[in-house]
C-alpha atoms as an extended CHARMM CRD file, in Angstrom:
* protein
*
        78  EXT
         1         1  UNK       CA              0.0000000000        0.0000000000        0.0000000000  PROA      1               0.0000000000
         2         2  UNK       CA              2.6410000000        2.4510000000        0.7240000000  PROA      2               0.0000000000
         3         3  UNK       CA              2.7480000000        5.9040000000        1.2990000000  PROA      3               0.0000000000
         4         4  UNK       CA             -1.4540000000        5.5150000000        0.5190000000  PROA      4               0.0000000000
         5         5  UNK       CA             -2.0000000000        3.7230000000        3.8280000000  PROA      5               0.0000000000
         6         6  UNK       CA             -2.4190000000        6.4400000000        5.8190000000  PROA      6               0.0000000000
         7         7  UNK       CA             -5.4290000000        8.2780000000        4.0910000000  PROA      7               0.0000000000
         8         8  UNK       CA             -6.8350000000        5.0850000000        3.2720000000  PROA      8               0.0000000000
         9         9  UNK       CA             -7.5560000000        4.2270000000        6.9380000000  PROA      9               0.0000000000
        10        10  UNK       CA             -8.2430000000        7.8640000000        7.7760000000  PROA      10              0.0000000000
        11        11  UNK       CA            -10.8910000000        7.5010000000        5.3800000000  PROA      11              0.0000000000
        12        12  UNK       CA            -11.8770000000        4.6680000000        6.9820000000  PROA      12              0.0000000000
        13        13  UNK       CA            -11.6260000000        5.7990000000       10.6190000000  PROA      13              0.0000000000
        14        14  UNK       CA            -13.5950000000        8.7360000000        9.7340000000  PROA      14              0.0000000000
        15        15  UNK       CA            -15.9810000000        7.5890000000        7.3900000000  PROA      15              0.0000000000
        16        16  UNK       CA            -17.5440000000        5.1450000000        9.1360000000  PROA      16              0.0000000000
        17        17  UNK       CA            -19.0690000000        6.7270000000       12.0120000000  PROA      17              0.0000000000
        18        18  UNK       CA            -19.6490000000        9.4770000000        9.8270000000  PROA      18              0.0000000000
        19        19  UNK       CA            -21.5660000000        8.1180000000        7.6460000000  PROA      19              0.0000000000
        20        20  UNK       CA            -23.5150000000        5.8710000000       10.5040000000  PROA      20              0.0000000000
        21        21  UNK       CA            -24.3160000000        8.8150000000       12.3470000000  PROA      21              0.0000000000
        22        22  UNK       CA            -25.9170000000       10.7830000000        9.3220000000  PROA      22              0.0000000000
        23        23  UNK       CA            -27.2030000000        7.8460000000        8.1860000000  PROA      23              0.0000000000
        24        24  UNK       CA            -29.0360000000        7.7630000000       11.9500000000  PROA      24              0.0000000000
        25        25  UNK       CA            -29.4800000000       11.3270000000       12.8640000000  PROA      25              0.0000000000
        26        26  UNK       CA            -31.0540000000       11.6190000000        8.6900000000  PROA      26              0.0000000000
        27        27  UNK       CA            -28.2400000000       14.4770000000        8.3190000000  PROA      27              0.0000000000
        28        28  UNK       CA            -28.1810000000       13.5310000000        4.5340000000  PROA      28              0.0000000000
        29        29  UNK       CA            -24.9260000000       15.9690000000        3.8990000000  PROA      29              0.0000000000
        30        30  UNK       CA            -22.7660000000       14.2250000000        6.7610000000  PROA      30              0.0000000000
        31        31  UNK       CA            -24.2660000000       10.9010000000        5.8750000000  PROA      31              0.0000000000
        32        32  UNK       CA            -22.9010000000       11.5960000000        1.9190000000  PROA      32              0.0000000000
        33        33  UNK       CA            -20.0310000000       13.0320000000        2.7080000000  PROA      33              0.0000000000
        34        34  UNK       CA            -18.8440000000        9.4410000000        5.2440000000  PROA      34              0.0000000000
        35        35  UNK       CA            -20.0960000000        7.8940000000        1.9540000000  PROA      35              0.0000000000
        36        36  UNK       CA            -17.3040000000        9.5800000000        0.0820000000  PROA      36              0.0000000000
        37        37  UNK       CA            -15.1810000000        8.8060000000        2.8450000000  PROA      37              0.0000000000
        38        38  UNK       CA            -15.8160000000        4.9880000000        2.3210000000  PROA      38              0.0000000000
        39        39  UNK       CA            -15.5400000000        5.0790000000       -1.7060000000  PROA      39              0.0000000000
        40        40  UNK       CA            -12.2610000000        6.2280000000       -0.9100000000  PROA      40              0.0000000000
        41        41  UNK       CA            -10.8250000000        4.0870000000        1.2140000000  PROA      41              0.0000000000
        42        42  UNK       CA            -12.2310000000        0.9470000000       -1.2960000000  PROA      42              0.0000000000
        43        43  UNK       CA            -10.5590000000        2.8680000000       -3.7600000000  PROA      43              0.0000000000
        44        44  UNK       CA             -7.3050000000        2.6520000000       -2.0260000000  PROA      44              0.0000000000
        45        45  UNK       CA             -7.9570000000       -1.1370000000       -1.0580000000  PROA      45              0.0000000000
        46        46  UNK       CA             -8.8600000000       -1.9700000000       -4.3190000000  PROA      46              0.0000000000
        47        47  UNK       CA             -5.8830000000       -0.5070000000       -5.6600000000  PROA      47              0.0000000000
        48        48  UNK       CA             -3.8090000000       -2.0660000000       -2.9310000000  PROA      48              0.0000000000
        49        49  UNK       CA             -5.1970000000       -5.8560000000       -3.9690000000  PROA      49              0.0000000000
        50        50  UNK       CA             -4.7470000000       -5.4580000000       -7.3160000000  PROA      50              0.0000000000
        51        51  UNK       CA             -1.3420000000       -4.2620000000       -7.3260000000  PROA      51              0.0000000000
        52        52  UNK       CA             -1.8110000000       -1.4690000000       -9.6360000000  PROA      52              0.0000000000
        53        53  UNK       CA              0.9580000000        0.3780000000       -7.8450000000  PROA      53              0.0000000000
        54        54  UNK       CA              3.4350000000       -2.3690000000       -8.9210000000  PROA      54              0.0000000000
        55        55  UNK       CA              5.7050000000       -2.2070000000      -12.4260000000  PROA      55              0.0000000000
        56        56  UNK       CA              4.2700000000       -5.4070000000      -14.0440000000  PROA      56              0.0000000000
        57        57  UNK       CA              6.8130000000       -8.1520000000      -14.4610000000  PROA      57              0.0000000000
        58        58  UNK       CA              8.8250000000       -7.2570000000      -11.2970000000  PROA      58              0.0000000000
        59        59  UNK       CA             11.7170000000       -4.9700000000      -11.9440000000  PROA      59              0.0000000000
        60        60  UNK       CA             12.5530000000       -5.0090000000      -14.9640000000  PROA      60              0.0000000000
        61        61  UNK       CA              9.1510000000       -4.3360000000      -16.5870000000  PROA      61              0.0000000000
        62        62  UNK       CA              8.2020000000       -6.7210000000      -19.2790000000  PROA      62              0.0000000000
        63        63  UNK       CA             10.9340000000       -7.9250000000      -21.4230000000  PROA      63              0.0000000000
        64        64  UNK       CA             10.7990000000       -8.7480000000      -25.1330000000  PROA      64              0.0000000000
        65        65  UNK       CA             10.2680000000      -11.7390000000      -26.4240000000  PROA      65              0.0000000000
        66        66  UNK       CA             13.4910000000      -13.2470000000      -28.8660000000  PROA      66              0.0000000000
        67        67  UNK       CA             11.5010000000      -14.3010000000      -31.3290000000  PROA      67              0.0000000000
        68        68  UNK       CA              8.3020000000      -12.6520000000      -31.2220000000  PROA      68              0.0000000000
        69        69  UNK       CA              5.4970000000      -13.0740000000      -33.5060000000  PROA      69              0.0000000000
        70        70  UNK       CA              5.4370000000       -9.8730000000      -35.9960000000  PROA      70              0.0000000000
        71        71  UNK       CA              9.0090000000      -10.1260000000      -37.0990000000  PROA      71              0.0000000000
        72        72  UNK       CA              8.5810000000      -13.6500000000      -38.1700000000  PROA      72              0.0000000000
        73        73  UNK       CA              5.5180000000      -12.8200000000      -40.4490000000  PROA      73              0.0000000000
        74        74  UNK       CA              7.1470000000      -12.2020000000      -43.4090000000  PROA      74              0.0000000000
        75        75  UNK       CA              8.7750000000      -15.1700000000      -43.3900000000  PROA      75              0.0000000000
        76        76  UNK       CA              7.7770000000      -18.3510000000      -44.9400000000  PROA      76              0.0000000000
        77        77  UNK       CA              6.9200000000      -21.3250000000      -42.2700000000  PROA      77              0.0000000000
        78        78  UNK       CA              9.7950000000      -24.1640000000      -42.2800000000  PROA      78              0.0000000000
């Protein structure tokens, strides 16, 4: 997760009981804006169990193939 752990539990830690309370109390802008909160912190965990935030193939990145398809094309098959 990285340096996007700590808003995502923030957003958490807030959003919960502020969305519970204007959920309860029918304070419809505090009960939206805990809401938000929540979207963002599934945003972050989403992001974190995907691995989005990670250079596919490790570190490197994706290497080349030797003998990839599209330069062989023009050649006849053996």
């Amino acid at each position: 997760m990285g340096n996007r752990k700590w808003p995502a539990i923030a957003s958490l830690v807030a959003g919960v009981p502020l969305a519970a309370w204007g959920l309860a109390e029918r304070q419809w802008l505090a009960a939206l804006a805990g809401l938000v909160l929540l979207f963002v912190f599934w945003f972050y965990a989403w992001q974190w169990i995907s691995g989005a935030n990670k250079p596919m193939g490790g570190e490197g990145g994706i290497k080349p193939s030797p003998n990839a398809a599209w330069k062989m094309k023009d050649q006849p098959p053996k």
